[in-house]
C-alpha positions as a LaTeX table, in Angstrom:
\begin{tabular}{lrrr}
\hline
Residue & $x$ (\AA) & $y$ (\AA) & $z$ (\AA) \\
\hline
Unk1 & 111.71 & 103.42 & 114.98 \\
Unk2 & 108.03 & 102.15 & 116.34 \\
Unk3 & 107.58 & 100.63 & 119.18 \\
Unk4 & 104.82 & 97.76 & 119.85 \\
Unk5 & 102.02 & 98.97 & 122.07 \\
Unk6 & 100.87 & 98.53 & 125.72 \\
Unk7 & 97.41 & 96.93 & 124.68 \\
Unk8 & 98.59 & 94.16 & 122.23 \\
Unk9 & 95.38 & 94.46 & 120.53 \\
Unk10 & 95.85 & 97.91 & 119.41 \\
Unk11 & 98.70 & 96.66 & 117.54 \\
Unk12 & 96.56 & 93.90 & 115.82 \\
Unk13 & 93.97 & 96.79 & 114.93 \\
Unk14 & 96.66 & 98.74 & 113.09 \\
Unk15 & 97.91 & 95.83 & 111.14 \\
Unk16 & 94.54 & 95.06 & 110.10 \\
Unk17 & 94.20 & 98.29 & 108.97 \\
Unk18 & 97.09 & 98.72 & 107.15 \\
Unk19 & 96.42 & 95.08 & 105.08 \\
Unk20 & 92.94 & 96.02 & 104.32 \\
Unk21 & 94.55 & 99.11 & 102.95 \\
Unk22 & 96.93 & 97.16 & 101.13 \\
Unk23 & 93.91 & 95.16 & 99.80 \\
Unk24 & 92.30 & 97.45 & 98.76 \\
Unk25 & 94.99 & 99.20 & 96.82 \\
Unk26 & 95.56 & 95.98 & 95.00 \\
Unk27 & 92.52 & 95.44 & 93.67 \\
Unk28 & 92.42 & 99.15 & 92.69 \\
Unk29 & 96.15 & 99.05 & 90.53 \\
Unk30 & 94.77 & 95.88 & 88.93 \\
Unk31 & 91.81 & 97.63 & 87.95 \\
Unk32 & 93.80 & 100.59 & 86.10 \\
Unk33 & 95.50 & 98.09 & 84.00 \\
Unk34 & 93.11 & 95.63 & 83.44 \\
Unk35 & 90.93 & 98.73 & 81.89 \\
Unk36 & 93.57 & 99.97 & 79.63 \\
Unk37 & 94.11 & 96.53 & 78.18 \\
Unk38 & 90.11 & 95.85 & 77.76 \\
Unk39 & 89.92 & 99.47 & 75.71 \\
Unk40 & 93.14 & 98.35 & 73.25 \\
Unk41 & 92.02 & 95.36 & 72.87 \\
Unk42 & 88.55 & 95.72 & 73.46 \\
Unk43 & 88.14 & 92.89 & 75.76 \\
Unk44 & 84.79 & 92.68 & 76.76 \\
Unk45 & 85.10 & 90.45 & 79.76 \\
Unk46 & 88.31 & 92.04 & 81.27 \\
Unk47 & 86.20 & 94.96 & 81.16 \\
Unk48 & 83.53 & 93.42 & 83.27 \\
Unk49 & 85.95 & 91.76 & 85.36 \\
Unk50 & 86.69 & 95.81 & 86.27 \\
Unk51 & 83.18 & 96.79 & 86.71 \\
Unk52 & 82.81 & 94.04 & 89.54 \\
Unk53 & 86.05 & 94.19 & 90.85 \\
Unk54 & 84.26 & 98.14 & 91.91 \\
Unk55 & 81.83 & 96.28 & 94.09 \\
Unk56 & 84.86 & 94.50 & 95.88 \\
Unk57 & 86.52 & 97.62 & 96.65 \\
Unk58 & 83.47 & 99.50 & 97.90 \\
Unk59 & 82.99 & 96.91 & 100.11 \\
Unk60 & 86.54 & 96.60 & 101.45 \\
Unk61 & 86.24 & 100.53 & 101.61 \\
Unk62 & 82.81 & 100.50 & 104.24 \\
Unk63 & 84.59 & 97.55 & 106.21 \\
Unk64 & 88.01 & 99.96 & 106.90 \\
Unk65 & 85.85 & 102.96 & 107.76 \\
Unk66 & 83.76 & 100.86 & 110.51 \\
Unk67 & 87.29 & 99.56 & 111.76 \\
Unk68 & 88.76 & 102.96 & 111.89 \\
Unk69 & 85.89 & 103.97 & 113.84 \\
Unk70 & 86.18 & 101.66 & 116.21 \\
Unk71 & 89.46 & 101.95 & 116.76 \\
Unk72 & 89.02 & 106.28 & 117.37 \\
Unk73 & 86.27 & 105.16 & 119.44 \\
Unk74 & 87.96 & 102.35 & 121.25 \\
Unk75 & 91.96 & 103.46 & 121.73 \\
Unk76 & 91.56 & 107.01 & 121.61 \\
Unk77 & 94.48 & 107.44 & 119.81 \\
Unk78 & 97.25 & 110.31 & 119.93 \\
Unk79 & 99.98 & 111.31 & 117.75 \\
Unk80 & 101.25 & 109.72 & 115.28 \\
Unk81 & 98.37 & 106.65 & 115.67 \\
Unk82 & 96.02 & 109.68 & 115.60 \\
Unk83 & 97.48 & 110.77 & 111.84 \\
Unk84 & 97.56 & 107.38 & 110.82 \\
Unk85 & 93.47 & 106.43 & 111.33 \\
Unk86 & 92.93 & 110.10 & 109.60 \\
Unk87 & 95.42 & 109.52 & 106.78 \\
Unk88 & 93.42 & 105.92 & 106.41 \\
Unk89 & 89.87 & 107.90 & 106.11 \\
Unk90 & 91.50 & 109.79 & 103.33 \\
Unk91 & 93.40 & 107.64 & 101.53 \\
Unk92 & 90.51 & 104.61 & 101.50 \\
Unk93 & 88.29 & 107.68 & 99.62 \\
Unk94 & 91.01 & 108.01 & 97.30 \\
Unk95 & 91.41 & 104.31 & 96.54 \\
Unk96 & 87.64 & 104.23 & 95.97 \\
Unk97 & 87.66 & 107.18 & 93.57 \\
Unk98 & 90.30 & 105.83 & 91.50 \\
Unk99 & 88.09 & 102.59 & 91.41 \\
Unk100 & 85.18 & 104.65 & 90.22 \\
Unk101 & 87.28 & 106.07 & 87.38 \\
Unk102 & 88.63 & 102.30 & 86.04 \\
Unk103 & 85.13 & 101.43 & 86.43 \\
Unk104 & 84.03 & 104.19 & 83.98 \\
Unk105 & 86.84 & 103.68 & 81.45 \\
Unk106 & 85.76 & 100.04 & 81.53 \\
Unk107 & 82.25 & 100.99 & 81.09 \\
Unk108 & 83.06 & 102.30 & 77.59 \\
Unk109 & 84.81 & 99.56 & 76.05 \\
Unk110 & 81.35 & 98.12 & 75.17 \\
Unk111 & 80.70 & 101.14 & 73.09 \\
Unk112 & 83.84 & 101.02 & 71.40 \\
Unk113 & 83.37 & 97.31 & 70.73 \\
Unk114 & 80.40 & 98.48 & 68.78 \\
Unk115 & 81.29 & 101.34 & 66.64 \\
Unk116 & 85.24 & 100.20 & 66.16 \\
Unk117 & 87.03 & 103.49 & 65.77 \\
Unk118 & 89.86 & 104.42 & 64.15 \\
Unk119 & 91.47 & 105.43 & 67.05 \\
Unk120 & 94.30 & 103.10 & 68.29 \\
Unk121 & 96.48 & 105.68 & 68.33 \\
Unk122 & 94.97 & 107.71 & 70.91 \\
Unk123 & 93.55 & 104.89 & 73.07 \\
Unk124 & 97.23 & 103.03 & 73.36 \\
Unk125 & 98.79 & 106.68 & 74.66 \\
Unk126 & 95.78 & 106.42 & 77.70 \\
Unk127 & 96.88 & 102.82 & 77.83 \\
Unk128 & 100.59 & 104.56 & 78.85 \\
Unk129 & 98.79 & 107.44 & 80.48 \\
Unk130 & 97.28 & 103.88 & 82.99 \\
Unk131 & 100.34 & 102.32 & 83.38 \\
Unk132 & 102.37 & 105.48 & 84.46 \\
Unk133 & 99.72 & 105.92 & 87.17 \\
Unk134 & 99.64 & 102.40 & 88.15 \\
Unk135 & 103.64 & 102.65 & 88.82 \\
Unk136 & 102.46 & 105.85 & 90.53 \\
Unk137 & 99.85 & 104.34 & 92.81 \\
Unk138 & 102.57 & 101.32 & 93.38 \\
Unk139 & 104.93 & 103.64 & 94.40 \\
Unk140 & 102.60 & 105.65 & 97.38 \\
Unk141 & 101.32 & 102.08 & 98.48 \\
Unk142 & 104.81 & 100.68 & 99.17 \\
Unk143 & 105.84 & 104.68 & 100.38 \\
Unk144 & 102.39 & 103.85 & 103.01 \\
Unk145 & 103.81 & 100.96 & 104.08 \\
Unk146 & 107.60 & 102.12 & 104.50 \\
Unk147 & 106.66 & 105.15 & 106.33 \\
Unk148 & 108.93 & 106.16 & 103.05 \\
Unk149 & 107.88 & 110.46 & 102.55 \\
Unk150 & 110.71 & 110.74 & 100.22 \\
Unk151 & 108.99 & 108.02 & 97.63 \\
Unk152 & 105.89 & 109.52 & 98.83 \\
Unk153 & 106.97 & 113.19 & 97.54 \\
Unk154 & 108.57 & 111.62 & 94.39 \\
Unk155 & 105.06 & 110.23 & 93.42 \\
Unk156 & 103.92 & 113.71 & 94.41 \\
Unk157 & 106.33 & 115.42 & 91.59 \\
Unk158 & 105.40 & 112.69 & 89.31 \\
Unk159 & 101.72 & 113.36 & 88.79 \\
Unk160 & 102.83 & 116.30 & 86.46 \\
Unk161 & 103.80 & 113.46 & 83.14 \\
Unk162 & 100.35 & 112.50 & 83.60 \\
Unk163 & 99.42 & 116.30 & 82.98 \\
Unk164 & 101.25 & 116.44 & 80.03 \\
Unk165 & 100.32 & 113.17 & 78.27 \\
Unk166 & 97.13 & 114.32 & 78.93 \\
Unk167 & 97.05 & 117.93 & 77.58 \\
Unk168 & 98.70 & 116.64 & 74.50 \\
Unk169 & 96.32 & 113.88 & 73.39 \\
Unk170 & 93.60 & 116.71 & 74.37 \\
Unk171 & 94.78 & 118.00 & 71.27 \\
Unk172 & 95.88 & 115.11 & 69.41 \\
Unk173 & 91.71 & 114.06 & 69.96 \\
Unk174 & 90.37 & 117.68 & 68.93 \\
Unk175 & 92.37 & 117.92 & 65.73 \\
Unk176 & 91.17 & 114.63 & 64.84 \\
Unk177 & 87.69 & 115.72 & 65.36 \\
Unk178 & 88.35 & 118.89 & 63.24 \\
Unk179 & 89.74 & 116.69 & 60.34 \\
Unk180 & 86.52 & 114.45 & 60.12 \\
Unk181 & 83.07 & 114.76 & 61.86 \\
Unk182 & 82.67 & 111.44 & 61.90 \\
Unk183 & 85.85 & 110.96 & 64.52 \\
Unk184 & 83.70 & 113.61 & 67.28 \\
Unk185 & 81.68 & 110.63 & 68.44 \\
Unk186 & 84.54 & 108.24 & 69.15 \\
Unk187 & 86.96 & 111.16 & 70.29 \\
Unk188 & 84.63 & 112.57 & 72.72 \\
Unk189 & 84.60 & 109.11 & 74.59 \\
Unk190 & 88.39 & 109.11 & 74.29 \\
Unk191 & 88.15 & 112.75 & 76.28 \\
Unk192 & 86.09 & 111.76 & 78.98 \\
Unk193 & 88.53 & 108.59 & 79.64 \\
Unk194 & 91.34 & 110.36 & 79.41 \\
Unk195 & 90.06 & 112.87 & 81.88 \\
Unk196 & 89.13 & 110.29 & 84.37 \\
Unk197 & 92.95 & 108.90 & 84.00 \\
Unk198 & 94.26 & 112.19 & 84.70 \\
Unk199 & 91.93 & 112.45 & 87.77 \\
Unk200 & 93.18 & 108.96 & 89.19 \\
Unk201 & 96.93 & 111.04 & 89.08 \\
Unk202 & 95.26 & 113.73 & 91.28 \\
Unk203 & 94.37 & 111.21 & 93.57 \\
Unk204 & 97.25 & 109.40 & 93.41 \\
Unk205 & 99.22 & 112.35 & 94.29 \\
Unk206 & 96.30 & 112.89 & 97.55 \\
Unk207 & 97.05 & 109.92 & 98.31 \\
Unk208 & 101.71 & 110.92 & 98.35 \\
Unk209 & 100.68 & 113.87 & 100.76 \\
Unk210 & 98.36 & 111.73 & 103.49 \\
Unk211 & 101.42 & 109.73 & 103.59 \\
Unk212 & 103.87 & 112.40 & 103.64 \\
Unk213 & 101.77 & 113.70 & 106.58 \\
Unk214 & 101.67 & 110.64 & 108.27 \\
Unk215 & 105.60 & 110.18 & 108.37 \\
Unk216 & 106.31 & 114.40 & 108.68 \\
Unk217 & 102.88 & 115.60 & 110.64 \\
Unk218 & 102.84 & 118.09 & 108.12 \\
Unk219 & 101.72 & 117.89 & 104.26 \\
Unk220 & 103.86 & 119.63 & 101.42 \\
Unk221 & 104.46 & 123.65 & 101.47 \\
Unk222 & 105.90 & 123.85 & 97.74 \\
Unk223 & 102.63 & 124.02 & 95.18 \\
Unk224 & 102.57 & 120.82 & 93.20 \\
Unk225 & 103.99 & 121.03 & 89.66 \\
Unk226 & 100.99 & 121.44 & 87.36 \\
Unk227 & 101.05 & 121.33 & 83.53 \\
Unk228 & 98.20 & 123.33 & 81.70 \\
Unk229 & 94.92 & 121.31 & 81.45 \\
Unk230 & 92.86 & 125.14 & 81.19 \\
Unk231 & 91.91 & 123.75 & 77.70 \\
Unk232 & 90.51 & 120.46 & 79.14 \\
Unk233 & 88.84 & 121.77 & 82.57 \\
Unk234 & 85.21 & 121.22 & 80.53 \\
Unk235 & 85.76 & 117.85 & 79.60 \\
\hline
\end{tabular}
């Protein structure tokens, strides 16, 4: 149960944080799909609708980290306020890295507009690959905002499909390559977004364990579930 605070206004600085967080996140899970549709279909202004919705969410990103310091500087605050302002500091980075990687898989619909692959295939399974971590991110936004560390930990276990979607079209992508040089061009693209989705899981997942930490005051013991990405760590 929480309990409203002496200074009224520290309660009003908390609820500002948390929509601006909110916000933020929004903006973010909109991104993720909006650049998995513009790659399938290559939709060249979704895709630039994703590159400047990046500028939105840096800027929403610098506005929470002056209000969090404020409010350290200001209210001095202790327990459980305390691990909520340094959960926020985290979990705004993580928002803005996942961002950054929509951004880049948005970036590279203009070059697949260009040279039109033969690659549907792959590109609809990182179109599932976005979606899955969309529901993921979702999920740990609503867990944030319902104190909920059981959803929180379920995202957590859940970051390990994303692993395995994206070790197998890792190798769906390389055999192609092998089976015509002219796919290596195309395919390599297709690694390097793929690799960015399975990095917005990882923070995703960062994300699951600032929350579980704010709720718990402690951040999971067990090691995550981790598929086998050894053959991908270059890409």
């Amino acid at each position: 149960m929480e309990f409203a605070h002496i200074v009224k206004s520290f309660d009003e600085d908390l609820a500002q944080i948390n929509q601006m967080v909110m916000e933020m996140g929004g903006i973010v899970e909109q991104s993720i799909e909006d650049a998995a549709v513009s790659l399938v279909h290559r939709d060249l202004a979704k895709a630039a609708q994703v590159i400047a919705s990046d500028k939105l969410v840096d800027s929403i990103e610098e506005q929470l980290e002056e209000k969090l310091v404020r409010v350290l500087a200001l209210r001095q605050p202790q327990a459980q306020d305390l691990r909520l302002v340094v959960a926020v500091f985290k979990v705004a980075a993580d928002l803005e890295r996942i961002g950054d990687y929509a951004k880049n898989l948005a970036k590279r619909v203009q070059i697949f507009a260009e040279i039109q692959p033969n690659t549907s295939n792959s590109e609809r399974t990182i179109k599932r690959m976005c979606l899955l971590v969309q529901k993921m991110l979702k999920d740990v936004l609503d867990a944030y905002i319902g104190k909920d560390a059981a959803l929180a930990e379920d995202v957590w276990m859940r970051d390990e499909q994303v692993d395995q979607m994206h070790d197998g079209l890792f190798r769906e992508l390389l055999t192609y390559m092998m089976e015509d040089p002219r796919n290596i061009t195309p395919c390599m693209h297709l690694l390097f977004i793929a690799k960015n989705v399975e990095r917005m899981g990882d923070h995703t997942t960062s994300i699951a364990e600032q929350v579980i930490f704010l709720v718990t005051g402690a951040k999971p013991t067990e090691k995550r579930p981790k598929s086998n990405t050894t053959l991908s760590q270059e890409v």
